[in-house]
C-alpha positions in Angstrom: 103.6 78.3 92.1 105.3 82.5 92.2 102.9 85.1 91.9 103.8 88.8 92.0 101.8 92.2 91.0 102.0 93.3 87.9 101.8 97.2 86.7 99.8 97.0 83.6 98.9 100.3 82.0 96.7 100.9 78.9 93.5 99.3 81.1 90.1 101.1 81.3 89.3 102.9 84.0 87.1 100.2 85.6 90.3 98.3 85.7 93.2 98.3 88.4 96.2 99.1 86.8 98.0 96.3 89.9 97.2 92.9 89.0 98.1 89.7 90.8 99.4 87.3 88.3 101.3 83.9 88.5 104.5 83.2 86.7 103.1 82.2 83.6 100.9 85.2 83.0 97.3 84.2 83.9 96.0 86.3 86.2 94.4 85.1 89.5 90.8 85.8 89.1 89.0 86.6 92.2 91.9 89.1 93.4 91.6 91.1 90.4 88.0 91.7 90.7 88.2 92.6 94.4 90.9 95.2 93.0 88.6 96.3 90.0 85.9 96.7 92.3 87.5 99.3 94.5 89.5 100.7 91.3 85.3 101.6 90.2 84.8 103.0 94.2 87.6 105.6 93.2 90.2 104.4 95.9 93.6 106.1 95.1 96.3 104.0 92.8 98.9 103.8 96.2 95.7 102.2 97.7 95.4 99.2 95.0 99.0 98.6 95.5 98.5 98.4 98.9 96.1 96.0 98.8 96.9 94.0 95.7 100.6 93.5 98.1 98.3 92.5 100.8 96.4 89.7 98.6 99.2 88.8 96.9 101.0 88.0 100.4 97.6 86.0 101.4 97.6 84.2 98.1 100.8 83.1 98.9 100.1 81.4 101.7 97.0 79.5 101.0 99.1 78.3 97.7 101.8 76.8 100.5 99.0 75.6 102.6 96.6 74.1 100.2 98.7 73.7 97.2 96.6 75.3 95.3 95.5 78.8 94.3 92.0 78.2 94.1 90.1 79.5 96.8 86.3 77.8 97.0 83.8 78.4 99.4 84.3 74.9 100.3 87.4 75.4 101.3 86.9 78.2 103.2 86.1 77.5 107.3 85.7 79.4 110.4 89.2 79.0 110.9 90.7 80.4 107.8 91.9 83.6 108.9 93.0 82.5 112.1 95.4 80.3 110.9 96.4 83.2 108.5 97.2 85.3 111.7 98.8 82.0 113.3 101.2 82.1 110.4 102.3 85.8 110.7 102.8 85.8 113.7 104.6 83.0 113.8 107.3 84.3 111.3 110.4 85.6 112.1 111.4 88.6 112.4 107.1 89.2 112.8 105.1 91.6 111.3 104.0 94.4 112.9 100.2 94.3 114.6 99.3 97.3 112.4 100.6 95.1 108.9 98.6 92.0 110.1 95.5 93.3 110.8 95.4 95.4 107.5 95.9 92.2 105.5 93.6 90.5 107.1 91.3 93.2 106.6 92.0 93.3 103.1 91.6 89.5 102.5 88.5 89.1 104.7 86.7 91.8 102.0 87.7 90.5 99.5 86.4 87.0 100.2 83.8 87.9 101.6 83.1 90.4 97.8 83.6 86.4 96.3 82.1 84.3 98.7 79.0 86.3 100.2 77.3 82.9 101.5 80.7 81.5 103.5 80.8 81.0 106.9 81.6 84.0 109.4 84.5 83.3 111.9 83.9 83.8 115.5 87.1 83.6 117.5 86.8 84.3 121.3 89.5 86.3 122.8 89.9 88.4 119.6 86.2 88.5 118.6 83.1 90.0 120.5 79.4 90.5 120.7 78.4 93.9 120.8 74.5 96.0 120.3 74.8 98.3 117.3 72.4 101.4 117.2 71.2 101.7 113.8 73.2 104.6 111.6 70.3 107.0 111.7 69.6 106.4 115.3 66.4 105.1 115.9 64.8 101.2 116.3 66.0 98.7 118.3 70.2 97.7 118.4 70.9 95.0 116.8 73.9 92.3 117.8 77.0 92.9 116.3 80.5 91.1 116.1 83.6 93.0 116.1 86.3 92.4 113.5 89.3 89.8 113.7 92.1 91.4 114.8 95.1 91.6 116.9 96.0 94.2 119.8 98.1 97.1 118.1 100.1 98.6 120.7 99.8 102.3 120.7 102.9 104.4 119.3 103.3 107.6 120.0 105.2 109.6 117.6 107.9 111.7 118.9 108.4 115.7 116.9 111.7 116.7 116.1 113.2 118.9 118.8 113.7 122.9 117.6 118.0 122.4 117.9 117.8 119.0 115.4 114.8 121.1 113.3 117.4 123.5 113.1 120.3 121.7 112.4 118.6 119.5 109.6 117.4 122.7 107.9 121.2 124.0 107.8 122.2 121.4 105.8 120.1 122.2 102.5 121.5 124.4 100.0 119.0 125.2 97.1 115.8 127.1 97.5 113.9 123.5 96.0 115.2 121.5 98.9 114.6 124.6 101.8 110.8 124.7 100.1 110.2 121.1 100.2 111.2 121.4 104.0 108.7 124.1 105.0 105.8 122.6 103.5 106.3 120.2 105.7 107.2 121.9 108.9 105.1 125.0 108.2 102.0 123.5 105.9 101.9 120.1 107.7 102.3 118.3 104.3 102.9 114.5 103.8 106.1 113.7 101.2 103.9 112.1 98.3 101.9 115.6 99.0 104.9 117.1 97.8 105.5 115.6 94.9 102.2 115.3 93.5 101.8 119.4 93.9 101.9 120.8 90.3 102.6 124.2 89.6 98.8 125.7 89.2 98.4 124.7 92.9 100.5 127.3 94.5 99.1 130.8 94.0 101.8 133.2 95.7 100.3 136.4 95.0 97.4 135.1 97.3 99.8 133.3 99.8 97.7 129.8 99.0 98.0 126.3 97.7 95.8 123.4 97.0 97.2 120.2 98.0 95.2 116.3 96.5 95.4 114.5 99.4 94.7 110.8 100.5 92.0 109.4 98.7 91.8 112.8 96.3 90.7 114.8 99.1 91.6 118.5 97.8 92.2 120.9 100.6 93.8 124.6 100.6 96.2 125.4 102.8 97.8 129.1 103.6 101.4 129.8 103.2 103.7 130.9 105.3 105.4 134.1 104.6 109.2 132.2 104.7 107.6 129.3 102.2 106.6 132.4 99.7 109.4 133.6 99.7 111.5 130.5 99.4 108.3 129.3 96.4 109.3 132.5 94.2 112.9 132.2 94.5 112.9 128.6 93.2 110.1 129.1 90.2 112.1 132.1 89.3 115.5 130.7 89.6 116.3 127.2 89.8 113.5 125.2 88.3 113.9 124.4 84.9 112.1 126.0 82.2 109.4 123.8 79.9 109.5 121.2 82.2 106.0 119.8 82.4 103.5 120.9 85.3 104.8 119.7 88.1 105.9 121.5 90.6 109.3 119.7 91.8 111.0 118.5 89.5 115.1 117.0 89.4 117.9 119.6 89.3 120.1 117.3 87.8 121.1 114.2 85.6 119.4 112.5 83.2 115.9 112.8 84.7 116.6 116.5 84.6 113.0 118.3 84.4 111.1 115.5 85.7 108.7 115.4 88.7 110.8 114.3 91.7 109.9 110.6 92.7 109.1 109.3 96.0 112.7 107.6 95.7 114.2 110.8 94.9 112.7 112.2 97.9 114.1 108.9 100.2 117.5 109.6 98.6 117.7 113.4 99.7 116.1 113.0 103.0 118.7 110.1 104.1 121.6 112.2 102.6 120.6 115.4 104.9 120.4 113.0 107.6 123.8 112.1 107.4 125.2 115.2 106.5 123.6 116.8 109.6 123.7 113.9 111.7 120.5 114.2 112.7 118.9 110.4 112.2 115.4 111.1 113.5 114.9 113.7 110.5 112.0 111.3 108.2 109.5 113.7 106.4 106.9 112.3 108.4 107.7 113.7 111.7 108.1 117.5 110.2 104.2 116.8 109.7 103.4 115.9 113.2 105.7 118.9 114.1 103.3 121.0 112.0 100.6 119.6 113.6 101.8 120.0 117.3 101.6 123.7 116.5 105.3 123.9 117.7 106.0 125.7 114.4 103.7 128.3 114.5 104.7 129.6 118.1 108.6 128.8 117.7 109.1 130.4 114.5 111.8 132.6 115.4 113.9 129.9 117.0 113.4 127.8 114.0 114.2 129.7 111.1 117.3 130.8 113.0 118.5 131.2 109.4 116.0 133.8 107.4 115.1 132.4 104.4 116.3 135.7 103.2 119.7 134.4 103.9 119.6 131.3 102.7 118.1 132.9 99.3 121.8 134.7 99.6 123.2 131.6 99.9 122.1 129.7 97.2 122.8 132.3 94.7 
């Protein structure tokens, strides 16, 4: 049995447009409603993909272990997950702590949204009894178990230095590419931030944007006086004309005119890195930068070239 997710578009709105299908088409039932369900709880389209994956990886390996894609509440024991975990961890190369807890997460609600009435699993050494105060805070605390999961290790993310900030910045050449930068250094934005920003959500006579973040969230955000000016240059300039709303679009080829994709955004990011040999340089880290406050107190170091100048330079 070969499942995969398929993209299906056309659906109502109550639908997920990620299904979990086998190879001949019929869809697997109780992953799809899971999905639809949070599709009607408004959770973002990047979030059903995430989780139909995350099923789809699960479904797999009950098919392998049961031979079978039916999941009853029969079938399911105390021991379910934990031999889900076993099997993770027991691949090779492993899976990060952080992947296996979140499909675990994800398949635990989901059968639990299908099989209410199945037995909970208590697992000591991963699992514990705990008194929960009630969410308005008053009456007695009740006993509690704490979720299935597996120690993450913490990470700690390391910013980009100010000399590799600099020298990644002094390899872009077009006033698209030195704007997509400082709304990430300066405005803290995430890449798929970026690309979703459409050209109503940047008001530069006000020196303000609105950015749809995870889950919808819409925020404003001030601009810095360097992202402005590099904003105006490349509406006024380089952008294409009549090319839809978006606010980024491709300079080139085919797909002239077109929002820029998140592969688009991979492909210039990894050739910048190599052109400035500076391999730490993943839009990511510009954000914690941002968020370090390193940019707002190092300005003058960073921009070591005006965006003045660089306006020069792409003309």
């Amino acid at each position: 049995m070969r499942f995969h997710v398929a993209q299906q578009h056309g659906l109502s709105h109550a639908h997920s447009p990620f299904r979990v299908v086998e190879h001949t088409g019929r869809e697997v039932g109780w992953v799809n409603r899971y999905l639809d369900q949070e599709r009607v709880r408004g959770v973002a389209d990047s979030t059903l993909r995430s989780y139909a994956h995350d099923l789809l990886h699960f479904l797999r390996w009950w098919a392998a272990a049961h031979k079978t894609s039916a999941i009853t509440q029969q079938a399911l024991t105390e021991s379910t997950l934990l031999d889900y975990i076993r099997f993770q961890v027991n691949q090779s190369p492993p899976p990060a702590a952080q992947s296996i807890n979140r499909r675990v997460g994800t398949a635990e609600r989901a059968m639990r949204r299908e099989f209410p009435e199945a037995a909970r699993l208590f697992a000591p050494g991963f699992q514990n009894w705990y008194w929960r105060q009630s969410r308005l805070g008053y009456g007695r605390p009740r006993p509690a178990l704490t979720q299935l999961r597996v120690k993450t290790p913490k990470r700690v993310v390391v910013p980009l230095s100010v000399d590799e900030v600099a020298r990644f910045w002094s390899s872009f050449r077009t006033s698209r590419d030195l704007a997509i930068v400082g709304l990430m250094l300066l405005q803290g934005l995430r890449s798929k931030e970026v690309i979703a920003l459409n050209c109503e959500d940047v008001v530069l006579p006000e020196s303000q944007m609105r950015v749809h973040g995870k889950g919808n969230k819409v925020r404003y955000l001030p601009l810095a006086s360097d992202t402005v000016l590099l904003l105006d240059h490349y509406l006024r300039l380089d952008r294409p004309k009549h090319c839809g709303p978006a606010l980024f679009v491709s300079l080139k080829g085919p797909t002239r005119g077109s929002r820029m994709t998140p592969a688009g955004m991979r492909s210039l990011f990894r050739y910048h890195r190599r052109v400035s040999q500076t391999a730490p340089a993943h839009p990511h880290r510009f954000r914690h930068y941002a968020e370090l406050g390193i940019a707002a107190i190092r300005s003058p170091q960073i921009w070591f070239v005006p965006a003045s100048a660089c306006l020069r330079s792409c003309t």
